[in-house]
C-alpha positions in Angstrom: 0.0 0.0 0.0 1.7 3.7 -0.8 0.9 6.8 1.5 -1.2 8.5 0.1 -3.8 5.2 -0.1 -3.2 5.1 4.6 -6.2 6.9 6.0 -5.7 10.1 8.9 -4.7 7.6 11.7 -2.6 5.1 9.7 -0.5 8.4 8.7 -0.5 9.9 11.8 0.5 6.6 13.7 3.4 5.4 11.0 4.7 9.1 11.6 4.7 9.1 15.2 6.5 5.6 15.5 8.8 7.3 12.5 7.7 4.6 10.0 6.9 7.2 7.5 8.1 10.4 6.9 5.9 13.5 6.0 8.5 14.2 3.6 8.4 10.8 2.0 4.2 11.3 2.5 4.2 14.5 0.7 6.3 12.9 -2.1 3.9 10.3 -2.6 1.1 13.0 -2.8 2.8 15.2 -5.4 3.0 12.1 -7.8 0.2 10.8 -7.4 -1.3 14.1 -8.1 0.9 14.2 -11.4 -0.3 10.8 -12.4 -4.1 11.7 -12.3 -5.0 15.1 -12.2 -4.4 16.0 -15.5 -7.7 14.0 -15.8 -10.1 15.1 -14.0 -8.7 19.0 -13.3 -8.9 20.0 -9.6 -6.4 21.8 -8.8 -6.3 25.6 -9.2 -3.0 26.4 -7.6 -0.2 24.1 -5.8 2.5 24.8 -3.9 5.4 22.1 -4.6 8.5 23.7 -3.2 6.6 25.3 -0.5 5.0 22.3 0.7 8.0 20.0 1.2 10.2 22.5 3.2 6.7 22.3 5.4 7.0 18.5 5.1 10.7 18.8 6.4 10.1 21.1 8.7 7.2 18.8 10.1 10.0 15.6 9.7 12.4 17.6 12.6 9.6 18.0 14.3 8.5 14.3 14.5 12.1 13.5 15.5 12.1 15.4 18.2 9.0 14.2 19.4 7.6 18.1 19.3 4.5 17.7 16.4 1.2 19.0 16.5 -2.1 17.2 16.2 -2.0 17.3 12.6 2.1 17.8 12.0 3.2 16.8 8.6 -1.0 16.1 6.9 -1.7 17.0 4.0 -4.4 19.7 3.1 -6.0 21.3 -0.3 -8.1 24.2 0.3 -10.7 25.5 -2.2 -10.4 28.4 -3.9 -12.9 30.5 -2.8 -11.5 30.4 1.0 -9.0 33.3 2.0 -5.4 32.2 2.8 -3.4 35.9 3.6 -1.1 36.2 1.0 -2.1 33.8 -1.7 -4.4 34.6 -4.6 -8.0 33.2 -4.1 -10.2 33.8 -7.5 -13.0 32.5 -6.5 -13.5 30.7 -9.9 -13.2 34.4 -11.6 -10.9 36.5 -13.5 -12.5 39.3 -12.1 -10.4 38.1 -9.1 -7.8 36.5 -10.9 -5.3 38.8 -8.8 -6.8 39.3 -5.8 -4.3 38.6 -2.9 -6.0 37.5 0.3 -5.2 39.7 3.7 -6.3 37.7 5.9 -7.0 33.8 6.5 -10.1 32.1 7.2 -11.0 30.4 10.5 -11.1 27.0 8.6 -7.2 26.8 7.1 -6.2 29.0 10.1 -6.8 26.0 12.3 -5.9 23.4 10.4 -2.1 25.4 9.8 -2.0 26.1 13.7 -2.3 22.6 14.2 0.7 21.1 11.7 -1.3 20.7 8.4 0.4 21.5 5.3 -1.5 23.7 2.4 -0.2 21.8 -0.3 -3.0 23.3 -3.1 -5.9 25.1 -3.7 -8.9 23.2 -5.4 -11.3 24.8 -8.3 -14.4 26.3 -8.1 -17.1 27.4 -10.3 -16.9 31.1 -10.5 -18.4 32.8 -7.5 -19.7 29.6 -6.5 -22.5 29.3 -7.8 -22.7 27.0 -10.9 -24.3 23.9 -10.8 -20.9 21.9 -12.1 -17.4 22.8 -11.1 -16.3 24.6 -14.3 -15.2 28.3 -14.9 -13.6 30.0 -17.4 -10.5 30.7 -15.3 -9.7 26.8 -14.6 -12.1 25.1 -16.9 -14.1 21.5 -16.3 -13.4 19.6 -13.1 -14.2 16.3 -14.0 -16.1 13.0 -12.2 -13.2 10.5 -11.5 -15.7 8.0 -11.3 -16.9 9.0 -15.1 -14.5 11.3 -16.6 -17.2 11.9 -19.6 -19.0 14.4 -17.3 -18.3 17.0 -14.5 -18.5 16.9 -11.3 -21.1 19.0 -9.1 -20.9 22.0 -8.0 -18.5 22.3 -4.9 -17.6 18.4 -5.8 -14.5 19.3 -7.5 -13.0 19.1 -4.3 -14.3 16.1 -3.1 -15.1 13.9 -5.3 -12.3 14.4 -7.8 -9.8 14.0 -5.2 -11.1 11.5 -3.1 -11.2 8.1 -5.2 -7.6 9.7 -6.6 -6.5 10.0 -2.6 -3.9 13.1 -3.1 -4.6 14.7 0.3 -6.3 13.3 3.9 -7.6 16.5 4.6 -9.6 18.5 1.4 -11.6 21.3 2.5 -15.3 20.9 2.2 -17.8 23.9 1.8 -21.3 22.8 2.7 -23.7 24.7 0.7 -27.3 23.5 2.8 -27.3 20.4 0.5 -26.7 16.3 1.9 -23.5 15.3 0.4 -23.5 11.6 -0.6 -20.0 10.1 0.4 -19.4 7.0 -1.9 -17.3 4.8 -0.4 -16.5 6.9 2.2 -15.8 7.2 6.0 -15.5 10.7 7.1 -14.4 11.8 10.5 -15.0 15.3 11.3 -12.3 17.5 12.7 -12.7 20.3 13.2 -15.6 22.8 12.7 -15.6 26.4 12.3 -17.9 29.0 10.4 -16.3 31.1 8.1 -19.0 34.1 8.0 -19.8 37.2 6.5 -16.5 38.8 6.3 -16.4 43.1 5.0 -16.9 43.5 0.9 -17.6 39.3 1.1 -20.9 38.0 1.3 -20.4 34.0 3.0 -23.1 31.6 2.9 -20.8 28.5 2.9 -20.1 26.9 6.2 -16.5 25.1 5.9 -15.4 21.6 7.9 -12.4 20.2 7.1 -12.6 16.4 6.9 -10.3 13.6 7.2 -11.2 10.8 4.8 -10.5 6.7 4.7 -11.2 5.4 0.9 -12.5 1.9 1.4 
């Protein structure tokens, strides 16, 4: 079995007992990502370099028995969800450049407690198309069926999850029942991203840790 197929304990449990590095799990992601997203299209932005000094940055830490909850995880974030500093289009090029100054409560969490932001994950524009598909990044498409999309706000569920590039995507919940095939989910951490100034929010945001059976 590779590293990026281990569910959120298995990882956290082979890195604790230091039989698996999150250098060597962050690896595994980044090819696996290169094997099959060209695909089915979900990533906006990633963050190669950045995210494996993180991954050896989180590798010291495991030696010296100092992590965090989450030290050395991987974690895609949608892009619609402010990170300060990064661009977040929110699926548009009328935002194609817009540089966030602040970070949402969601990613906040997850990078105070040892996650790594390895990515950003598409998004219709504005959020609010039907299907994940914009202009700006295109057609994100069903891994199960790559002959059609996915739905709206699945890009970054389902197209990642049966390809397992990540333990922890972001998911924004927008008042519907999301059907999890083949799924266990274990909740993490909660947090409501609201109305921020200039922004109007009507996602709310969990971050989720996922098992593919």
């Amino acid at each position: 079995m590779q590293p990026y197929q281990l569910s959120v304990t298995e990882l956290l449990n082979s890195m604790r007992e230091k039989q698996l590095s999150p250098l060597e799990l962050m690896r595994s992601y980044q090819q696996r990502i290169r094997d099959v997203n060209p695909s089915v299209n979900a990533f906006a932005f990633q963050f190669p370099e950045q995210a494996l000094a993180q991954a050896k940055a989180a590798e010291q830490l495991y030696q010296r028995g100092d992590y965090q909850p989450l030290s050395g995880l991987a974690a895609a974030i949608k892009d619609e969800t402010y990170i300060k500093g990064q661009i977040t289009t929110n699926g548009s090029y009328c935002l194609a450049d817009a540089v966030a100054t602040t970070t949402d409560p969601v990613p906040q969490a997850l990078m105070d407690n040892g996650a790594i932001v390895h990515g950003r994950t598409t998004t219709p524009e504005c959020s609010t198309a039907a299907v994940t598909w914009s202009d700006i990044w295109g057609v994100s498409r069903n891994p199960w069926n790559t002959a059609i999309t996915c739905g709206v706000h699945q890009a970054g569920r389902q197209s990642r999850w049966p390809r397992a590039w990540q333990v922890l995507p972001m998911a924004p919940i927008l008042a519907d029942r999301c059907v999890f095939l083949r799924l266990f989910v274990v909740c993490l951490v909660t947090n409501h991203p609201m109305a921020r100034s200039l922004r109007l929010r009507l996602l709310i945001s969990i971050p989720i840790a996922i098992t593919v059976c």
